[in-house]
C-alpha positions in Angstrom: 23.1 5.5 -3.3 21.4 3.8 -0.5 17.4 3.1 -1.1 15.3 6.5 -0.3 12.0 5.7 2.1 9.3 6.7 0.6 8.7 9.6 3.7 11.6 11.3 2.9 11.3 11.8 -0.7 11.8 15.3 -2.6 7.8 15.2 -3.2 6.1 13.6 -0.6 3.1 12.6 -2.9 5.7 10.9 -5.7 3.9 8.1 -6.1 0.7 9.4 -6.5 1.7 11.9 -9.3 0.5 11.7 -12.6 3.2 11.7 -15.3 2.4 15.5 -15.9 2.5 16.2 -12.4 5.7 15.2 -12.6 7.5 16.7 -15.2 6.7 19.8 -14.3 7.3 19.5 -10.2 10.9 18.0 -11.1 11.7 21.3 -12.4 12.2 22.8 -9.2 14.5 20.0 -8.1 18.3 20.1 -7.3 20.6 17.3 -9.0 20.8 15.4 -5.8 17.0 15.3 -5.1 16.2 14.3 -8.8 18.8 11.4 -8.3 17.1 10.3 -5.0 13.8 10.2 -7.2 15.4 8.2 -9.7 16.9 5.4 -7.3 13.4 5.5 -5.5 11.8 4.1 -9.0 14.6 2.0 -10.2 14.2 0.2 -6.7 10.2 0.2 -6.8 7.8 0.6 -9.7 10.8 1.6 -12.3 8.3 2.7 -14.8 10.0 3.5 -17.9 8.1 7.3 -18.5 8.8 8.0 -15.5 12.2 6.8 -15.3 12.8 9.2 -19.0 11.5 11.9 -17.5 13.5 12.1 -14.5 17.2 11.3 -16.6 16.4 13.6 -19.0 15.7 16.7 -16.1 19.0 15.0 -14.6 20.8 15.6 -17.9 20.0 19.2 -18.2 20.8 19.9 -14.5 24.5 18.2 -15.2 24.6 20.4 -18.4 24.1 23.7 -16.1 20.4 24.1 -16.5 19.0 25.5 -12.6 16.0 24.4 -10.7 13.2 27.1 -11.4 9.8 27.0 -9.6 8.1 24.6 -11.9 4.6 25.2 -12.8 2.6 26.6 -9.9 -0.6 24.9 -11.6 1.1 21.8 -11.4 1.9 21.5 -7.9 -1.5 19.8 -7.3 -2.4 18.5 -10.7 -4.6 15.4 -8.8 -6.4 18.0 -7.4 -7.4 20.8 -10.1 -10.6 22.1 -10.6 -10.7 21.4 -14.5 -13.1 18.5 -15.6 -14.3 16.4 -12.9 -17.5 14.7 -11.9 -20.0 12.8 -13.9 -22.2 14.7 -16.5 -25.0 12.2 -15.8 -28.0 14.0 -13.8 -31.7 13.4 -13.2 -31.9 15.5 -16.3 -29.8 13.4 -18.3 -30.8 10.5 -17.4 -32.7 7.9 -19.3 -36.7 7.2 -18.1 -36.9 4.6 -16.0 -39.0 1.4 -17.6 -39.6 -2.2 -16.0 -39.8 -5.8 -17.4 -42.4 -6.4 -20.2 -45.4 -7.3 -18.5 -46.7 -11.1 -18.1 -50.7 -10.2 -18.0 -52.3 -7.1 -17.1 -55.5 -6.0 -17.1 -55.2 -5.1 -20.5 -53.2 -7.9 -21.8 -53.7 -11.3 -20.2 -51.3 -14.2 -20.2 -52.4 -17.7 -22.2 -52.5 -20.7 -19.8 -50.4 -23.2 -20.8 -52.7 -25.8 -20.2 -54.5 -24.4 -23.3 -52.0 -25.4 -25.6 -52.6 -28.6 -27.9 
């Protein structure tokens, strides 16, 4: 099977999938486009999850299983609305402090000079 550009892939975000992204967008695929996925990693990244997960969905398309929509909240996993952000606010936040002063008004530095 000749080497798949990345611009015509099945997915066109692939490589930017997480792994649970992925199994569940592979779902929908046909035998043909799962084995153009596959060739794409062996010839690139060829990470081994990734590489399971797409033979085993190859498997149980060859057994007879058939492409179903996959899971609709997976289409965009990158981009859910679930826990994002930082929690850290001004409310959260620590109080700022500075170095430890070297004389004040209060508290004045020793010369050196003094020392004997």
């Amino acid at each position: 099977m000749a080497d798949p550009g990345r611009n015509t892939l099945p997915l066109p975000d692939y490589d930017h999938l997480p792994l649970g992204g992925l199994e569940s967008r592979v779902r929908s695929l046909t035998v043909e486009e799962v084995e153009e996925l596959l060739a794409y990693e062996r010839t690139h990244a060829d990470r081994l999850p990734i590489t399971e997960v797409l033979t085993a969905r190859l498997e149980q398309l060859r057994a007879g299983a058939e492409p179903t929509s996959g899971d609709p909240g997976a289409l965009r996993p990158e981009q859910s609305v679930g826990h994002g952000g930082s929690p850290v606010s001004p409310a959260t936040s620590p109080q700022p402090f500075g170095p430890p002063p070297h004389g004040t008004p209060d508290q004045r530095g020793k010369p050196k000079g003094d020392q004997r």
